[in-house]
N, C-alpha and C positions, 0 to 999 in steps of 0.2 A: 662739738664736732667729732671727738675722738668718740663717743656712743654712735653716733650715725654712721661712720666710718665703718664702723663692725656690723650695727646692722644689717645695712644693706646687703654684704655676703649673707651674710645667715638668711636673711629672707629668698635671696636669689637661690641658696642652697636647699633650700626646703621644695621652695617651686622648684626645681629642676628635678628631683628628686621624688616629689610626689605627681610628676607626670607620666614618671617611668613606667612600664608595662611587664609583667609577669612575663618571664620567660619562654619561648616558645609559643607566643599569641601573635598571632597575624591581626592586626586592626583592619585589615582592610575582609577578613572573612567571617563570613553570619557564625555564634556558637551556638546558636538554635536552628532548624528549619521546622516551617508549618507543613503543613500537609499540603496546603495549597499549593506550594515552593513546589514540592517535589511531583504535587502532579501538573503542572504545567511541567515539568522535565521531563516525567514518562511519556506526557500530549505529544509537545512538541519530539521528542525521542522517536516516536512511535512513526509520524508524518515524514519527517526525515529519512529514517531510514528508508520506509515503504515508498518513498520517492527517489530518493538515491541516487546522484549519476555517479558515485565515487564505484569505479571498478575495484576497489577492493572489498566494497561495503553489498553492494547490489547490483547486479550484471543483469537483472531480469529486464531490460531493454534491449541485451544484446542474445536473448534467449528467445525472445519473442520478435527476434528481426525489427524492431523497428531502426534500430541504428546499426553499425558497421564500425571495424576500426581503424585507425593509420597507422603509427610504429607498432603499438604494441597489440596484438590481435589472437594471441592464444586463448580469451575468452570466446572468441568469437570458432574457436573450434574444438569449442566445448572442454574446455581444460581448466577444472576444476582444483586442482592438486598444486600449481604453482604458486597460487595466492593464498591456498587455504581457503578458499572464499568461503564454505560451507561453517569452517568455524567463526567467521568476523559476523555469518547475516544469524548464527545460533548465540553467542554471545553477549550480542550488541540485543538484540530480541527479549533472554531471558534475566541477563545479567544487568544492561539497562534500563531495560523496561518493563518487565513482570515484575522485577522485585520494586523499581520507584515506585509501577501502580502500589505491590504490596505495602511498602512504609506509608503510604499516603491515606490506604485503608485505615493502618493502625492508629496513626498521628490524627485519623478523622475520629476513630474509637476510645481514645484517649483523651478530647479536647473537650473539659466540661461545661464550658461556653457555645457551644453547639448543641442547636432543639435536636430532637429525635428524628423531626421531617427532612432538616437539611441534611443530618448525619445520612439515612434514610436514600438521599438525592447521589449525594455523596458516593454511597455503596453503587448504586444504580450505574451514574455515569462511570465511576472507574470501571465496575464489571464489563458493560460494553464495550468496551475498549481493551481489556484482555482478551473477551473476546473474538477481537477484531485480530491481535497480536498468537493468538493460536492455530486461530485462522489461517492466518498467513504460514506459522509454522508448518501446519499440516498440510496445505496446497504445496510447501516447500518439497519434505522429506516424507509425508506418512507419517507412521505412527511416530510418536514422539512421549516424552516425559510429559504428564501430564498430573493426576492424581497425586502422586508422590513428588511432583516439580517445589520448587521454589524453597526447599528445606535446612539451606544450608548444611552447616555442620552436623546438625541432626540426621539428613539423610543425604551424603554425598553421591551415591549410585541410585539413582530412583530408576524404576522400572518405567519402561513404555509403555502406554497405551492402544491399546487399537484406537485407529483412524478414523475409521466409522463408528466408533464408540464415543469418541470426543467430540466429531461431531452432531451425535444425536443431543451431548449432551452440552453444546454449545447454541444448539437451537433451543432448548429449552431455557438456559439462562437469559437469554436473550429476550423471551418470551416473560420470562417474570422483570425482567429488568427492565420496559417498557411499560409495566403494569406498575411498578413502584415507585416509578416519576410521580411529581406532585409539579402540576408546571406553575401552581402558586406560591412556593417557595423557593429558595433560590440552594445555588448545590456551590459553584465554585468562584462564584462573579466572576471579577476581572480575570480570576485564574487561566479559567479557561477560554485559549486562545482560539480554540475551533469553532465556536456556538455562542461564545459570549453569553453563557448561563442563559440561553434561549433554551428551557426544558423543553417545548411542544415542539424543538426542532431535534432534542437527543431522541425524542418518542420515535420522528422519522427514520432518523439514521437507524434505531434500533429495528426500528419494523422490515427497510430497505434493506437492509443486512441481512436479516432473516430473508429476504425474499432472493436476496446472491447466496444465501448458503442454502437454500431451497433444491433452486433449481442448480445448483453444482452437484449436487445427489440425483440426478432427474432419473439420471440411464442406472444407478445404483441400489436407489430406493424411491421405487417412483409411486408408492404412497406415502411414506413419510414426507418426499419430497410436494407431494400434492397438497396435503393436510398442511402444513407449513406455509408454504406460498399462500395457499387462498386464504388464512388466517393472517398473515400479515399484512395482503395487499385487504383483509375488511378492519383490520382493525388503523391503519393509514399510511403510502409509501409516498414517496417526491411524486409531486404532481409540479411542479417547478423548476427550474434550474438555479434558482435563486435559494432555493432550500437545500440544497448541495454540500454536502461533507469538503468545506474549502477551506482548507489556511490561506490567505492575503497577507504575506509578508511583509513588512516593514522595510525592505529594503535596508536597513542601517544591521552591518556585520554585526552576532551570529545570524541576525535575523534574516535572512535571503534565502533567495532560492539555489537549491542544489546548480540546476545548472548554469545558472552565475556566477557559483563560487567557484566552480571548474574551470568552466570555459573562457570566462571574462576573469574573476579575481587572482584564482591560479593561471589564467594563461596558456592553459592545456587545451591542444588539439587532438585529442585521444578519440573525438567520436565524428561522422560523418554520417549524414541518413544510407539506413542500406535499402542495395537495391531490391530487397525481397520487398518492401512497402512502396518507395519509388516508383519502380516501373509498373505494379499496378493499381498506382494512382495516376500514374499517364496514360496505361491504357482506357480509364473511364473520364478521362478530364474530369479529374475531382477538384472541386474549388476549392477545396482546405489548404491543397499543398502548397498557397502561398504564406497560410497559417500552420503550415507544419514545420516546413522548409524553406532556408535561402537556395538562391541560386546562382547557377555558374553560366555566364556569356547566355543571361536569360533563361536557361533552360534547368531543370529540374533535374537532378543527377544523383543517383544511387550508388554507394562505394559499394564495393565486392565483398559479399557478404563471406566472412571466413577467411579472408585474405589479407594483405596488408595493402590501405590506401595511400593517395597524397591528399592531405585537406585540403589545399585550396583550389582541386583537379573534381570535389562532390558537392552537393548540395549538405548542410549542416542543420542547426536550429533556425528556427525563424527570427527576428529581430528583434519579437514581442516575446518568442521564451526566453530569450537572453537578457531579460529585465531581472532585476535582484528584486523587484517585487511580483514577480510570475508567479500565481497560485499553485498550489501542491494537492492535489485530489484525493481524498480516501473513498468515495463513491458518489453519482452526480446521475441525477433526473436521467442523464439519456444515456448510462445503462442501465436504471429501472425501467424505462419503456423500453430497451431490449431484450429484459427479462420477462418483462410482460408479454410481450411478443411472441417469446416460447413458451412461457406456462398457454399460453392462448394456445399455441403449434399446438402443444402438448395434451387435450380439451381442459385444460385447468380452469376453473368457474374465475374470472376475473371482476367481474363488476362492470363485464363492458367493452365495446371494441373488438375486433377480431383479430388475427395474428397477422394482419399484412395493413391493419388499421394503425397500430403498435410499432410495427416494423418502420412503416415508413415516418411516422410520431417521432423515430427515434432518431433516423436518419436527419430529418430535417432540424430537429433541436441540437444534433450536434453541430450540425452547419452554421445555424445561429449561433450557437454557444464558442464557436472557434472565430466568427467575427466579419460570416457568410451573411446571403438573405434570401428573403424567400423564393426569390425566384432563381436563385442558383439552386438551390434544394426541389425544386418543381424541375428546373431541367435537368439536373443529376439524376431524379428518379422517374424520369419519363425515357429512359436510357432501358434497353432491354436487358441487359445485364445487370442493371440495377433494381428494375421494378420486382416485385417478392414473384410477380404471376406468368413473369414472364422471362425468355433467355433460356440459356442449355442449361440453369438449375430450377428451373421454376417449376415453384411450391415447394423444393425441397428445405425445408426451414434449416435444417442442420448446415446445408453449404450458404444459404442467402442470409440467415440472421447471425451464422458465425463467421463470414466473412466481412460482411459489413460492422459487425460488431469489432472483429480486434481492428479495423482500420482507426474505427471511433474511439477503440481505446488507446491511441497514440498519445507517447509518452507516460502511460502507466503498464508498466513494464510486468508488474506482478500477474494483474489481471490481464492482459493483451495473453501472455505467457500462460495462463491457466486456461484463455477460454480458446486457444489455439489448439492445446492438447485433448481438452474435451470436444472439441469439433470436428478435431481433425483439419481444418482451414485456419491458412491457407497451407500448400504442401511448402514447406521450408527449404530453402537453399539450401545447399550441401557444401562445406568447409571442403578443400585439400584429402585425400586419403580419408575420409569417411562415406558415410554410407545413408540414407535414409533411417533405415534402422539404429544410426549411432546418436537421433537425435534427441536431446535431455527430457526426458517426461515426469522427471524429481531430480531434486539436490542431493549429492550422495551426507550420509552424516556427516558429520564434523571429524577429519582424521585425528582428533585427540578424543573423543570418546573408547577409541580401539585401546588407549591405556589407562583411560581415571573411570570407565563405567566397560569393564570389557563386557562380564557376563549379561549383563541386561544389553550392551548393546549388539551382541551375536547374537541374542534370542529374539532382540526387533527385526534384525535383518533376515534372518531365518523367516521367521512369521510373513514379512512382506514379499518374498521371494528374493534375496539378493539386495545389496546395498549397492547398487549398479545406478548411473544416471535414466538407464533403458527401461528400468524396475516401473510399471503402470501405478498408480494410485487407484486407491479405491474405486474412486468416483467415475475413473476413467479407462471405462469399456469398449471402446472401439477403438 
């Protein structure tokens, strides 16, 4: 008895002891990440932001008027400076997301259990998707760090590149990066939360992309922009809605949609729809805006664009985007038949159809795609203000295909916001003591570039005229 007596500690002693863990080790966190890991976190990183309703993150819904604010409303009259926002949408872009794509490139260059084709697939779909993520940079600010970006310690100050320079050379990556797919091998499986390792659908995205950065050069470089377009709509764009650049969220937190995690999770009533989309969605009786908007005592209400609201005094989200599983869109079938529709305006050799063939193709697929039918979409564009041929803009493609097009692009703030300024439509509400002319047509830099990159970043702003919100972007000429 007195041998077992003592045992029993000593053994207790040993197991307690040898369950112990090295100091400073988290059991509960990965000491490896694959490559995979991390690009699903630059994927999902990338959709997030470009969706955004965090007004500190992304304000480009209240740039492109489709929403309005209530307490807090100094975005809403273009004030830029109090959040910093310029640096949270540049940080979160290159710091999240350039560099996860970049470690996931390397961690893919690294892994000797990977063929050359998946590696190969790998490079492919991460590229696209930078260059989606530059994209957006440059539609942001103009010229930006490019070339020299992503260097770390090596290169703290990288120089700018021209705007039109990154984009010639964002179309051509794009362009081999659709040629390097292999849609018989597989690139990220389950990783990849966007496409679910459906290669023949990154082919489309990549080709669709090419055909939005086509015609965003139209008035710029309108051979380049030519060559480009009809090379991507022959080599294949969305002929579907169902082939559509979409996250479908899981609903179960982080996995939700932006505007559930604001509105419903946080409990914030920070946005209201404005009346610059509002009221002329009243004036055409458009059927979406029971799929755009709730409403107040039945009626469809637009807070004051630039002003301070009362939320429960406007109309808001709809009931179906305040779902935590509400999809998140990087690009979708019907604005490729609106782009179609101006490469057509434009005589750009399409494969087909004519500019008011396309126009209205695109019109009615969103109608559909928002949760309308066909014959709400036959009496919406049997409306002379809506038909392309007719009304006080008909045939002018520029006012008919870009105002119908940012209506369609309700809730994608980025794009609503780019193709407002290259159109010119619809003309913007005006804030409090501003002006027409005070309206944003770029994000100014990031106010801490003026001290960790000053010389290169005076010589980007020199170059584009001014680091001013009012400063035009390349692309856009009128």
């Amino acid at each position: 008895m007195k041998k077992i007596k003592y045992i029993i500690p000593a053994l207790l002693s040993v197991a307690l002891f040898s369950c112990e863990l090295p100091d400073n080790v988290n059991p509960k966190m990965a000491t490896t990440v694959t490559a995979s890991h991390v690009f699903t976190m630059a994927e999902t990183g990338l959709i997030e932001q470009v969706n955004s309703l965090d007004q500190n993150q992304n304000i480009s819904r209240l740039l492109a008027q489709y929403n309005a604010q209530t307490t807090y409303y100094g975005e809403s009259q273009w004030n830029f400076f109090d959040r910093s926002l310029p640096d949270e949408m540049w940080e979160t872009m290159y710091r999240d997301i350039l560099l996860d794509f970049k470690e996931s490139r390397k961690l893919t260059a690294a892994d000797p259990l990977i063929s050359q084709d998946v590696k190969a697939n790998r490079y492919a779909v991460i590229d696209i998707l930078e260059v989606y993520t530059y994209h957006v940079l440059v539609d942001c600010n103009g010229n930006i760090p490019y070339a020299e970006a992503l260097q770390g310690r090596e290169n703290m100050t990288p120089v700018y590149d021209d705007a039109a320079t990154i984009y010639t050379s964002l179309i051509n990556r794009l362009k081999a990066d659709e040629a390097a797919l292999k849609t018989t091998v597989e690139a990220f499986g389950d990783a990849d939360v966007l496409f679910h390792d459906d290669l023949s659908l990154w082919k489309l995205f990549a080709n669709s992309l090419s055909l939005r950065l086509a015609m965003r050069i139209s008035d710029a470089n309108p051979a380049l922009s030519k060559s480009t377009a009809e090379a991507a709509i022959a080599r294949g764009v969305y002929s579907d809605q169902s082939e559509s650049a979409s996250l479908v969220y899981y609903g179960v937190t982080p996995h939700i949609n932006s505007i559930y995690q604001n509105m419903i999770e946080a409990g914030r009533q920070d946005f209201v729809a404005a009346n610059t989309i509002v009221d002329k969605m009243n004036g055409l009786n458009d059927p979406r805006r029971k799929y755009y908007f709730s409403t107040v005592d039945g009626e469809f209400v637009g807070g004051r664009y630039g002003y301070s609201n009362v939320f429960d005094q406007c109309s808001s989200f709809s009931s179906e985007m305040l779902k935590a599983v509400y999809p998140a869109i990087l690009i979708d079938y019907v604005e490729v038949e609106f782009l179609l529709a101006e490469a057509a305006a434009r005589g750009y050799s399409i494969g087909g159809g004519t500019a008011e063939d396309h126009y209205k193709k695109a019109i009615t697929e969103s109608i559909l795609a928002w949760g309308g039918n066909s014959q709400e979409a036959q009496d919406y564009l049997s409306q002379a203000e809506v038909g392309y041929s007719t009304g006080s803009n008909a045939g002018d493609f520029r006012k008919k295909i870009g105002f119908q097009k940012w209506l369609a692009l309700y809730n994608r703030g980025l794009e609503g916001w780019a193709e407002m300024r290259r159109f010119d439509t619809p003309t913007p509400n005006i804030p409090r003591r501003k002006t027409l002319a005070d309206f944003p047509v770029r994000m100014p830099y990031p106010f801490n570039e003026n001290n960790l990159n000053f010389e290169n970043y005076t010589a980007a702003s020199a170059a584009i005229g001014g680091d001013d919100a009012e400063t035009k972007l390349f692309w856009d000429k009128f």
